[in-house]
C-alpha positions as CSV (number, residue, x, y, z in Angstrom):
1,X,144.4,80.9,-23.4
2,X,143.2,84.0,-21.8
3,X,140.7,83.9,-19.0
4,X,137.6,84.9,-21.0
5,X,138.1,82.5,-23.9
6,X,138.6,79.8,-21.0
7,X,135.3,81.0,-19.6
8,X,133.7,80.7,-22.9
9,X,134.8,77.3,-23.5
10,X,133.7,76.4,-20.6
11,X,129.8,77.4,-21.2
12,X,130.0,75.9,-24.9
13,X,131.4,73.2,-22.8
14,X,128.5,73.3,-20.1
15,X,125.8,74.0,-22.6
16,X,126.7,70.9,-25.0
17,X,127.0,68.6,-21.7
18,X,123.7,69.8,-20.6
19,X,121.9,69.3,-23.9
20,X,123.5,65.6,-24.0
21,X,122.3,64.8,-21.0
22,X,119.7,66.5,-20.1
23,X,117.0,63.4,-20.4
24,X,119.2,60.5,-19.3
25,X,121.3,62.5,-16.8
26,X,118.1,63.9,-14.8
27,X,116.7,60.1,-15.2
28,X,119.8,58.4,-13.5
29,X,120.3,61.1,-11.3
30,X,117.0,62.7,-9.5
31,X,118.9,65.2,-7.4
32,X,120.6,66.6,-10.0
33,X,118.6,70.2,-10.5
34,X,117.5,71.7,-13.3
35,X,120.0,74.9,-13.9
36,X,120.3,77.2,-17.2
37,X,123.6,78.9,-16.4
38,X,124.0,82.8,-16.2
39,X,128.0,84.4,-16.6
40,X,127.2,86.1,-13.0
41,X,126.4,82.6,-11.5
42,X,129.8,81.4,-10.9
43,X,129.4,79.7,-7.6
44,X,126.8,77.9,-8.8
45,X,128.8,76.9,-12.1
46,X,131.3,75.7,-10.0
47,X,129.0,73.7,-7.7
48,X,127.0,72.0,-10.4
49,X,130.2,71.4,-12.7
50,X,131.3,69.4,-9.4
51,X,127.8,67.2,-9.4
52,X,128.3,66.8,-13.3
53,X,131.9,65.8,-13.3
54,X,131.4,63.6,-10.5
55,X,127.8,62.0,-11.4
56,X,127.5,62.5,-15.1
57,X,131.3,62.7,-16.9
58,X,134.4,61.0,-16.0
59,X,138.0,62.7,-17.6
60,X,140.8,60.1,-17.9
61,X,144.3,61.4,-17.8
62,X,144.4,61.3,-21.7
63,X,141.6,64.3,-21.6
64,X,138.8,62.4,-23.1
65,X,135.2,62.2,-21.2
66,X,133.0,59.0,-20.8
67,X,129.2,58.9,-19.4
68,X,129.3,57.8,-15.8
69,X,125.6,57.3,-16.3
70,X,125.7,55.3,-19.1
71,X,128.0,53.2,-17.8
72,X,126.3,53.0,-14.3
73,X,123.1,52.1,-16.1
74,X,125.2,49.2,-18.0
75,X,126.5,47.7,-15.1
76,X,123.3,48.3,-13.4
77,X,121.5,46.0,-16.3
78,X,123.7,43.8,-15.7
79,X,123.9,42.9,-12.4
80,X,120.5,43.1,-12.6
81,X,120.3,40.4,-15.7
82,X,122.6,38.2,-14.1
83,X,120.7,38.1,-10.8
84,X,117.2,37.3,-12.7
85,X,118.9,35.0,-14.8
86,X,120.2,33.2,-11.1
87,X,117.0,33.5,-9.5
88,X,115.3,31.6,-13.1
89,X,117.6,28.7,-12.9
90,X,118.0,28.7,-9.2
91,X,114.0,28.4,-9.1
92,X,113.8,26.2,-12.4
93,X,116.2,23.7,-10.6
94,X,114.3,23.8,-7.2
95,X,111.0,23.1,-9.1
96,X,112.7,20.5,-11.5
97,X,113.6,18.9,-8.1
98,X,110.7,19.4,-6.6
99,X,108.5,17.7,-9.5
100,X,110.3,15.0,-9.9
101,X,110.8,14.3,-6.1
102,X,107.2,14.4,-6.0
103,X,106.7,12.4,-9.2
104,X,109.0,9.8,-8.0
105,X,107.2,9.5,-5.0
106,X,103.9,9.7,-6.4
107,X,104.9,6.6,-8.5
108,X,106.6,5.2,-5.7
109,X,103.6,5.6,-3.2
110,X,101.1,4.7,-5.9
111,X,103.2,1.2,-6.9
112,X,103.5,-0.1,-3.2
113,X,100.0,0.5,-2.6
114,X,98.3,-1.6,-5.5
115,X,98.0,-5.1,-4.8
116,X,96.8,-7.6,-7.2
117,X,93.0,-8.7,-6.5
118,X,92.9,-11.5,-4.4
119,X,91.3,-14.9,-6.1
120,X,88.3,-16.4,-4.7
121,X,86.2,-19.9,-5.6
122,X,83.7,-17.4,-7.0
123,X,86.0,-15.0,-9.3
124,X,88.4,-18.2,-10.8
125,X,88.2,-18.6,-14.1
126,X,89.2,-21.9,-16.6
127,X,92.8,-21.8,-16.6
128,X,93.3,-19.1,-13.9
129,X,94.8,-22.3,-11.6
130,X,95.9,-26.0,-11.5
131,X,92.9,-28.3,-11.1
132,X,93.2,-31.0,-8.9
133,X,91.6,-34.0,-7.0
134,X,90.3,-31.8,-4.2
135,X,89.7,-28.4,-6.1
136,X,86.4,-26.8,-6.2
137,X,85.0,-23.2,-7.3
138,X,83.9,-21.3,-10.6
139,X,86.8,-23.0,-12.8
140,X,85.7,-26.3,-11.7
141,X,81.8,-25.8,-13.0
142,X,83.1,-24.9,-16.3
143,X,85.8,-27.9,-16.3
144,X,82.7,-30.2,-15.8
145,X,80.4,-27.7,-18.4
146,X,83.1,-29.0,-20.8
147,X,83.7,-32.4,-20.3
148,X,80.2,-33.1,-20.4
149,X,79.3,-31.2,-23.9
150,X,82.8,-33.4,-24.9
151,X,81.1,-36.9,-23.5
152,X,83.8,-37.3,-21.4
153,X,81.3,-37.3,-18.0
154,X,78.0,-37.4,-17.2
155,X,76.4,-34.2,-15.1
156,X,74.1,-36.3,-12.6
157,X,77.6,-37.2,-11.6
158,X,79.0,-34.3,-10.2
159,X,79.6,-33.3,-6.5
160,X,79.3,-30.3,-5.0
161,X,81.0,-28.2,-2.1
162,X,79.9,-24.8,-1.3
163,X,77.6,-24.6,-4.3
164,X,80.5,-25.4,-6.5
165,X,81.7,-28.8,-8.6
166,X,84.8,-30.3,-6.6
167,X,87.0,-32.0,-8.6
168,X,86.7,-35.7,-7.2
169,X,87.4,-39.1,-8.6
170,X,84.5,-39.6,-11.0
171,X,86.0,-35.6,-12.5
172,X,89.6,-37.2,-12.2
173,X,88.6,-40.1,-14.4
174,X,87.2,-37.9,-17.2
175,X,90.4,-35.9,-17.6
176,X,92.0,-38.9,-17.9
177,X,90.1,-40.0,-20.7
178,X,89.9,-36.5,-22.5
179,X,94.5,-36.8,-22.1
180,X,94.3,-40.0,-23.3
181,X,92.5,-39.0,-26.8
182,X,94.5,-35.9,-27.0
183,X,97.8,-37.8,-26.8
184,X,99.0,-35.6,-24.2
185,X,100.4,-37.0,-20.3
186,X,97.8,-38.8,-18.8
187,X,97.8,-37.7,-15.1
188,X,93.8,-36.4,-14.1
189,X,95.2,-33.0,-13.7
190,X,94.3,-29.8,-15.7
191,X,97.1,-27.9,-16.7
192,X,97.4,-25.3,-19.0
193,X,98.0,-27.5,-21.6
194,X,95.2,-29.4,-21.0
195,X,92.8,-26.6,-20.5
196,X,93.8,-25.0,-23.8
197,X,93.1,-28.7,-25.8
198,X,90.0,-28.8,-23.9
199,X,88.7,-25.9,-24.6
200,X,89.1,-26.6,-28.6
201,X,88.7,-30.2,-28.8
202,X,86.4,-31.4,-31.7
203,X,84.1,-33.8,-29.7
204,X,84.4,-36.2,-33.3
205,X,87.3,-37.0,-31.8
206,X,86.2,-38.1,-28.7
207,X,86.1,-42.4,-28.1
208,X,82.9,-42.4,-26.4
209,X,82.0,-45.2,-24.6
210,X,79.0,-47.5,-25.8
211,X,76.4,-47.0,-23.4
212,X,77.5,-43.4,-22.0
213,X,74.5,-41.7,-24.1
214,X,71.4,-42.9,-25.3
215,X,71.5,-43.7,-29.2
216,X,68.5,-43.2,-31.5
217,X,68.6,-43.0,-35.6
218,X,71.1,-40.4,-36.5
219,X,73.3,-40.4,-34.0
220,X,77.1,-40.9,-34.8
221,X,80.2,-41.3,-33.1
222,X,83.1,-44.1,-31.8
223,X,80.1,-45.1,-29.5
224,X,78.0,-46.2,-32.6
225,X,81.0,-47.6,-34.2
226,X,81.9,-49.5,-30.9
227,X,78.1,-51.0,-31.3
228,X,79.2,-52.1,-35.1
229,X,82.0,-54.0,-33.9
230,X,80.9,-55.9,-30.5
231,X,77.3,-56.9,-33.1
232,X,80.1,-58.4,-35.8
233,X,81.9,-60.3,-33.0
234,X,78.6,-61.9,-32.1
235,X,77.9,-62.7,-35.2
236,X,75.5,-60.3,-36.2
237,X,77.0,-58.2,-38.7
238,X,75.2,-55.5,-40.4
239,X,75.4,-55.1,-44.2
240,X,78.2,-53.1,-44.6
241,X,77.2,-51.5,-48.1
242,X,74.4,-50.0,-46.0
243,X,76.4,-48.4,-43.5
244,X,77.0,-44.8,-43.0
245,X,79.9,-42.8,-41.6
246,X,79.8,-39.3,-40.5
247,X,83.4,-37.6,-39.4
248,X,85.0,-40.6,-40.1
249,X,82.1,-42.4,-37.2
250,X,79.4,-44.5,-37.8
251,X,76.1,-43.4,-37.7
252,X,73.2,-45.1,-36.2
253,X,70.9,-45.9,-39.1
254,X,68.0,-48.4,-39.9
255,X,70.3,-51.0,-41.1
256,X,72.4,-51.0,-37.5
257,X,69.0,-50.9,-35.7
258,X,67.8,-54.3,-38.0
259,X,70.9,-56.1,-36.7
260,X,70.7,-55.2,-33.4
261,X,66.6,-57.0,-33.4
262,X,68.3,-59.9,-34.6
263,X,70.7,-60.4,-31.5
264,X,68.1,-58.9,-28.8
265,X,65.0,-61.5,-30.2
266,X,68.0,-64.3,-30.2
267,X,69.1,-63.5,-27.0
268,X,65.6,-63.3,-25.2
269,X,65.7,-59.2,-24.7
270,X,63.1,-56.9,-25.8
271,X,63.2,-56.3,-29.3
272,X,63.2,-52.7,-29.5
273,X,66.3,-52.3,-31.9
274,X,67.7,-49.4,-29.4
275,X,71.0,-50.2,-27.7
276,X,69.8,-50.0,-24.2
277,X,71.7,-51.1,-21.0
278,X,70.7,-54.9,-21.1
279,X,71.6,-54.8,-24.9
280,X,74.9,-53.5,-24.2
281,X,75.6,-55.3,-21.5
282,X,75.0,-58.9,-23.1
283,X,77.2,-57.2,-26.3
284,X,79.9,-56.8,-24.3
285,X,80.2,-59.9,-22.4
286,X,78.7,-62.6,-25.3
287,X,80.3,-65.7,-26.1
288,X,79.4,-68.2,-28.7
């Protein structure tokens, strides 16, 4: 190949290489200088084919040419991926730590420091506690609130400590009674057991005692039949056609209160047909 043609492959060369470049090659490489080649300019080919060759084009032994550039800015988006993609889980990780290291000890802090409110007299409520001989607060008023509305005890009573009803013998003997007609252990305590059967006991069921309430017309209950029974023993039996029942009790009727005349006038007590104390008491302890 003579020296001209060479030349002249050169600049076809040089000119293609240039126009290829020109944007991306001047972007990756600020110092490389704008240049539009003139045939006298050989120095300066010379120089500037150096910067390209070394900067812009790479020639492997096999004679083909690669973009240095392009594969700088490759590896240069690379590296630079892989280091965001490093610093995103590096950081991810240290906040994922960091959140749950302070969640755990959030939840850890905020477990040891709750504390169940303590109890008081004041704040107990029916069933909150075993009642006892001995106990007294809130829970105890309403233990008394329903043995009375159950005729298990009488209110006047009650005795008091610090304002409140304190379970004592008179509260012991009621509970006893109130187990006793529930079929459940008979022991004066209040349990859960008992306070739940309390709490829903139907007060037909309950075997009050003749002469624990007053008793006027109407009024029914074991008490009334009790009165029935104790009459008949002293042979004073009311007409039972006339009798009436209510919840499988007697009820205190005109009938009951004609019988009961009978025995007071026979016995010397005031005929008032009302089962008063003196009545009662000459009921229960009457012999023929």
């Amino acid at each position: 190949m003579s020296k001209i043609t060479k030349k002249i492959f050169k600049s076809i060369l040089f000119s293609s290489v240039m126009s290829l470049i020109h944007t991306e090659a001047k972007a990756q490489d600020p110092f490389l200088p704008s240049f539009e080649p003139e045939d006298d300019d050989t120095d300066q080919i010379k120089e500037i084919k150096h910067r390209i060759y070394k900067n812009v084009v790479k020639i492997v032994p096999t004679g083909r040419m690669s973009m240095v550039s392009a594969h700088r800015s490759h590896s240069s988006h690379r590296s630079h991926s892989s280091h965001s993609s490093h610093y995103s889980s590096s950081h991810s990780s240290h906040y994922s730590h960091y959140s749950s290291s302070s969640s755990g000890s959030s939840s850890s802090s905020s477990s040891s420091s709750y504390s169940k409110p303590t109890k008081t007299v004041a704040t107990y409520s029916f069933g909150d506690r075993v009642i006892k001989a001995g106990i007294y607060g809130a829970d105890v008023d309403k233990l008394v609130d329903l043995l009375v509305s159950n005729y298990y005890l009488k209110r006047n009573s009650i005795t008091k400590k610090s304002g409140y009803a304190i379970c004592d013998t008179n509260i012991s003997a009621a509970i006893k009674h109130f187990q006793q007609d529930a079929g459940l252990k008979v022991t004066g305590i209040v349990d859960n057991t008992t306070s739940v059967a309390l709490q829903t006991w139907d007060v037909n069921k309950t075997t009050i005692e003749l002469g624990f309430r007053d008793i006027s017309k109407g009024t029914a209950g074991y008490d009334v039949s009790t009165l029935i029974t104790l009459l008949t023993t002293a042979g004073y039996a009311p007409e039972s056609s006339k009798l009436e029942y209510k919840s499988g009790n007697a009820v205190f009727n005109d009938e009951l209160a004609m019988a009961l005349k009978m025995f007071q006038a026979y016995n010397k007590l005031d005929v008032t047909g009302i089962p008063d104390t003196p009545t009662i008491t000459k009921l229960k302890n009457f012999k023929k």
